[in-house]
Residue, then its C-alpha position, 0 to 999 in steps of 0.5 A: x448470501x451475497x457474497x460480491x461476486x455478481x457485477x453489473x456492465x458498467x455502460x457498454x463496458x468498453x469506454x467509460x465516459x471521462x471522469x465516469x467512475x466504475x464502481x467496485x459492483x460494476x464492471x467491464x468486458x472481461x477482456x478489459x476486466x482481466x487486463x486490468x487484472x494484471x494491472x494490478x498484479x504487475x502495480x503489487x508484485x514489485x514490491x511483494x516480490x522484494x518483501x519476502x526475499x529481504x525477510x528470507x522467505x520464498x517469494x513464490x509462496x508469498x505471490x501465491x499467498x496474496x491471491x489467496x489473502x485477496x479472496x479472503x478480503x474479497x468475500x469476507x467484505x462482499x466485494x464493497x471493498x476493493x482491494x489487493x493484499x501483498x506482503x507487508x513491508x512493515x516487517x522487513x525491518x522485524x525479520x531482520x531484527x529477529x534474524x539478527x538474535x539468531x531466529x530463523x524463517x520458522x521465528x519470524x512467521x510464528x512472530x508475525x503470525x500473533x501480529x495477524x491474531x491480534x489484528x483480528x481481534x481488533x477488527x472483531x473489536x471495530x466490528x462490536x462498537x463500531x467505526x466510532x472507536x477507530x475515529x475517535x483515536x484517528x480523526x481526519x486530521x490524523x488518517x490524513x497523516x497517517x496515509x500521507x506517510x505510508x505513500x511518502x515513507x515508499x519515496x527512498x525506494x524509488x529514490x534509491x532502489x529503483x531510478x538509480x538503476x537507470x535514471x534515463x529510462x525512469x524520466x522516459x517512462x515518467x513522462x510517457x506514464x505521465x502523459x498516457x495518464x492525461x492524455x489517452x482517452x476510454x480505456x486506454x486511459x486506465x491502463x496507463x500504467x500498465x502501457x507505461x511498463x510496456x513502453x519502459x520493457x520496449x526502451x530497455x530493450x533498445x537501448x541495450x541493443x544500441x547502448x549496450x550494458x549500463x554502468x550502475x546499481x543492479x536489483x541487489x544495489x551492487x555497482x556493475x556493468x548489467x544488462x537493463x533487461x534481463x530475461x535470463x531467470x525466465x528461460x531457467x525457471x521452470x513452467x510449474x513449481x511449488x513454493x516452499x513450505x513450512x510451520x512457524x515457530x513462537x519465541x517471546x522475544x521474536x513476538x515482542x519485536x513483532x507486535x508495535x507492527x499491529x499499529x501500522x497495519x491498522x492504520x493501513x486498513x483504515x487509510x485504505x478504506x478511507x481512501x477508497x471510500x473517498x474515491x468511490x463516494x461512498x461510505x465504508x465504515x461499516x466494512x472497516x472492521x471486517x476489513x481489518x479482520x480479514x487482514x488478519x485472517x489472511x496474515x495468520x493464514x500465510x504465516x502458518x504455511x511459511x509465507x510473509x503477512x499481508x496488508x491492503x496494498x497501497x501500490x494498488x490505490x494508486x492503481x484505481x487513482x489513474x484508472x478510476x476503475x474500482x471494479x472487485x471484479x478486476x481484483x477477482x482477475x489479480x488474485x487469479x494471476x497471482x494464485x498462477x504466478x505462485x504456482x508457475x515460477x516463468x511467469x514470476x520471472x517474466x514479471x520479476x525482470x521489469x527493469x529496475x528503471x522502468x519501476x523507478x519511472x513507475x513508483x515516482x507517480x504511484x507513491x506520490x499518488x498515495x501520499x497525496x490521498x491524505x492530502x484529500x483526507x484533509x480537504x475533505x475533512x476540512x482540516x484546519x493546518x492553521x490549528x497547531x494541534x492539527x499541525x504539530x503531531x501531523x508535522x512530526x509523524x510524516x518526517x518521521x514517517x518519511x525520514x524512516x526515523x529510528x526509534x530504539x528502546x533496547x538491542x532488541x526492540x525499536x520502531x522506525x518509519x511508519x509505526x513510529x511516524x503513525x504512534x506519534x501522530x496517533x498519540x501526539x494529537x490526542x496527548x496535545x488535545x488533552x491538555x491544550x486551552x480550550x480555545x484551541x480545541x474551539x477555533x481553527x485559525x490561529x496560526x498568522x495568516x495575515x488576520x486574527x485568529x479571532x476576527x471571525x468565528x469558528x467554522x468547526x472543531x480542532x479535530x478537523x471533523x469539518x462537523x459542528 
């Protein structure tokens, strides 16, 4: 049974050509492998670190438990779908929503431990009838959406969390990042990212000795005077921990504020599979249920021990956009790390102190990569924007999604951010399409663009299938 653990040597394994692509069956040295490994790692834990601390889980458990999640993604996908799965930010404002009505740690991974249930038995659905079902509820037009507002819905985190921090340091490692991006050749091309976090470490560390402490927001947003680089949590932490355990508990109330989640993070699986498809050149389609279930699988796992649940990462995407290197062999490396890191509180520390600056100059060019992959979605599909019913449900969900517009239906039950933004576009495109004239459904151009909508034919359908 091939279970995507053999790679071949992508060229000498050193220095891709430029635009060469490393696909997720080949790989590199494993030196260059590894580092690439804790590109990742690093690209993830910023934000799989922070999921669970803002859910009042244990942080420890939640890294340890994403390298067990990947390797479940990894074999139950053959290694065809590169991918790293961190904790899933879609809950925080779920746990927080149970927290308040009195749950505990226990209700809120039981909750969520039924999203992950019901995750796999979509995927097992996609997997019966196949990808059609999914493309039929999320055409082009709406994947495209959906994944541009799963990056951009990531911008406040930078814009408020991060770059205020230190807006010196984010704009250094902005344009270093930037530059090391375009400019460095081989493989120190593809991991501009990770030479982006050294150089910001480097700045940091600088500037504290010739500047002194800053005067602004530290990691819990509290306006103080701190030092940008902290390494005190590394010489307290201990060499080798375990995290903390425990069961879940079910309560109705807990999985009915839960469950609306499950539509987010269907469309993150599909959005991730799309996006690496159209990366790769190669279509996935056929993995996408598989996908999904492993998500699930993995979310059911973690929870039942007391961790948070998982999703594809997007972080991670944009890590293969600036690297062009799509190797599950460097996914393998990643998974490794975090499995150690769980067990080893030192290095979690040593990873966990990356200035709040130094991510901020990071996030900026990751988030805005991701975003701008729906943008490819729609190129690719041939989208039509001129069609209002492409344009209109599109438009809404990514200001919602963006916006992280709340939607309350109870004192107990609301949607926000991306599960809103990504119900409105799913529902909004096929409730317009339902009862549009048909004319709309058959030429793409009619919003005014300075000719007729109908001085030319139609080069396709409204859907923005791009097929006739």
């Amino acid at each position: 049974m091939d279970l995507g653990v053999r790679w071949r040597m992508h060229g000498d394994g050193k220095s891709p050509a430029p635009g060469a692509v490393v696909r997720p069956d080949e790989r590199l040295t494993w030196p260059r492998t590894v580092g690439l490994g804790a590109q990742h790692v690093v690209a993830m834990f910023g934000a799989s670190f922070v999921a669970p601390v803002l859910m009042g889980l244990d942080p420890n458990l939640a890294i340890m438990m994403s390298g067990v999640a990947t390797v479940i993604f990894l074999l139950a996908t053959r290694g065809r779908v590169p991918s790293y799965l961190g904790c899933s930010l879609s809950f925080v404002g779920v746990a927080a929503v149970i927290r308040a009505d009195g749950g505990t740690s226990a209700t809120v991974t039981g909750a969520i431990l039924v999203v992950g249930v019901v995750l796999f038995l979509v995927g097992l659905a996609v997997q019966r009838f196949g990808a059609r079902i999914i493309h039929a509820a999320m055409p082009p037009i709406v994947t495209g959406a959906v994944v541009m507002l799963i990056g951009f819905n990531l911008a406040p985190v930078t814009a408020t969390t991060y770059w205020p921090q230190d807006q010196w340091t984010a704009l250094l490692v902005m344009l270093f990042t930037g530059l090391a991006v375009v400019c460095l050749r081989g493989f120190w091309s593809r991991i501009a990212i990770f030479l982006g976090l050294v150089f910001g470490y480097l700045i940091s560390w600088i500037f504290d000795l010739t500047l002194g402490k800053i005067h602004s927001a530290d990691a819990s947003g509290k306006v103080t005077d701190h030092w940008r680089l902290d390494l005190s949590g590394v010489s307290k932490a201990d060499w080798i921990g375990l995290p903390s355990f425990h069961g879940p508990t079910f309560q109705w109330s807990a999985i009915l504020v839960a469950l609306p989640v499950v539509i987010a993070l269907v469309a993150e699986n599909a959005g991730h599979v799309k996006a690496v498809g159209e990366m790769t050149g190669e279509s996935l389609d056929d993995k996408l249920g598989t996908a999904i279930s492993a998500d699930g699988v993995a979310s059911v796992l973690s929870t039942a021990v007391g961790g948070p649940p998982n999703t594809t990462y997007s972080e991670n995407i944009g890590v293969m956009a600036a690297t062009r290197v799509y190797s599950t062999a460097a996914y393998w490396a990643a998974a490794c790390f975090a499995l150690l890191f769980g067990v080893c509180p030192k290095f979690g520390a040593v990873v966990a102190a990356i200035p709040g600056g130094v991510l901020g100059g990071i996030t900026v060019i990751l988030y805005g990569m991701i975003g701008l992959l729906g943008a490819q979605i729609w190129l690719h599909g041939k989208v039509d924007l001129r069609n209002p019913l492409n344009l209109v449900p599109a438009a809404a969900g990514i200001i919602i999604g963006v916006g992280n517009v709340t939607m309350k239906f109870t004192d107990t039950f609301s949607l926000s951010g991306i599960a809103l933004g990504t119900l409105v576009v799913i529902t909004g495109y096929h409730a317009l399409r339902a009862f549009a004239p048909a004319h709309l459904k058959t030429q793409q151009p009619l919003l005014d663009e300075g000719t007729s909508a109908y001085d030319k034919p139609a080069e396709g359908p409204a859907d923005g299938s791009g097929k006739p």
